[in-house]
C-alpha positions in Angstrom: 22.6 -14.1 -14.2 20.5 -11.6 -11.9 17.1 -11.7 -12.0 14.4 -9.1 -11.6 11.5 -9.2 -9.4 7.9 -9.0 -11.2 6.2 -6.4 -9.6 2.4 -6.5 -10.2 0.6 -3.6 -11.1 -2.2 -4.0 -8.4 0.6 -4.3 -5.9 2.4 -1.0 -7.2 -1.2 1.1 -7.5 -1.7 -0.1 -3.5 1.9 1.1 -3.0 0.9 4.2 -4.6 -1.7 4.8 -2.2 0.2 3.8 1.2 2.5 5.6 0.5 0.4 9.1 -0.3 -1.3 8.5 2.4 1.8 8.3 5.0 3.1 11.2 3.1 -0.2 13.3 3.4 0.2 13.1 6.9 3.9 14.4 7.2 4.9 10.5 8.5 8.0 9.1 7.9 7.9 5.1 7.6 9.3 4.6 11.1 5.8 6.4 12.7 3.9 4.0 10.5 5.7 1.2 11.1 5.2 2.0 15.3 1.4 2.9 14.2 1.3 -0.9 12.6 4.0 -2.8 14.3 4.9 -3.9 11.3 8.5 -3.9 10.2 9.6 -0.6 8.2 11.4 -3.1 5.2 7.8 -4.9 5.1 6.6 -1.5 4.3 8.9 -0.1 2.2 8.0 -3.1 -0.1 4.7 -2.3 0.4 5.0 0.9 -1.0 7.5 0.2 -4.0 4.9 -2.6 -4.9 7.3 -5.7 -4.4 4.9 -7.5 -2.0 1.0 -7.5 -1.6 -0.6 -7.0 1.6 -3.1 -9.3 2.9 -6.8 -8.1 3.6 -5.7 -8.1 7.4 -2.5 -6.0 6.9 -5.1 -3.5 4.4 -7.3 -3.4 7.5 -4.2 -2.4 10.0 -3.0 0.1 7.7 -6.7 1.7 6.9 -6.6 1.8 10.8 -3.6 3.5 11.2 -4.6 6.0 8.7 -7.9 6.6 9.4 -9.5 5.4 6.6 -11.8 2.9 5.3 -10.1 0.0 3.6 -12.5 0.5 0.7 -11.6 3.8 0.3 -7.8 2.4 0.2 -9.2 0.0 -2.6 -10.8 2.5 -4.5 -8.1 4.4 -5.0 -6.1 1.7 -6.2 -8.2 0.3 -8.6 -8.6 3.7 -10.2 -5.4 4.2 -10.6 -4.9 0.7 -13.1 -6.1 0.6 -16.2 -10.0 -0.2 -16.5 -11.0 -3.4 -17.3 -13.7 -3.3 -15.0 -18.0 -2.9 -15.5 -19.8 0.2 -15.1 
């Protein structure tokens, strides 16, 4: 029997958000992945949402962008539904 892979909805909304931001800038994931170094199947699942990046890979890709990390954040958590305090 084939199982299916959880994918967590913080990990899809930071998806979301990698990838609009590669796509805003007309890159395909081969210039990110030279911008990063990291491996263009890493990001693919990145932006699909099957894996979670650590706070150092968030801080590469904010780099790479040229954008604050928090501003990377943001726009995830605003994207899930709130559960959070004014």
């Amino acid at each position: 029997m084939a199982t299916t892979k959880r994918i967590s909805p913080v990990a899809m909304s930071l998806g979301f958000v990698i990838e609009r931001l590669r796509k805003e800038r007309g890159w395909q994931i081969l210039t990110l992945s030279e911008r990063t170094s990291f491996n263009r199947g890493y990001l693919g699942e990145l932006e699909k949402g099957y894996s979670t990046p650590t706070l150092e890979t968030l801080f590469t890709l904010a780099s790479a962008f040229g954008v604050r990390p928090s501003e990377m954040l943001r726009e995830a958590e605003e994207r899930l539904p709130g559960k959070w305090p004014s």
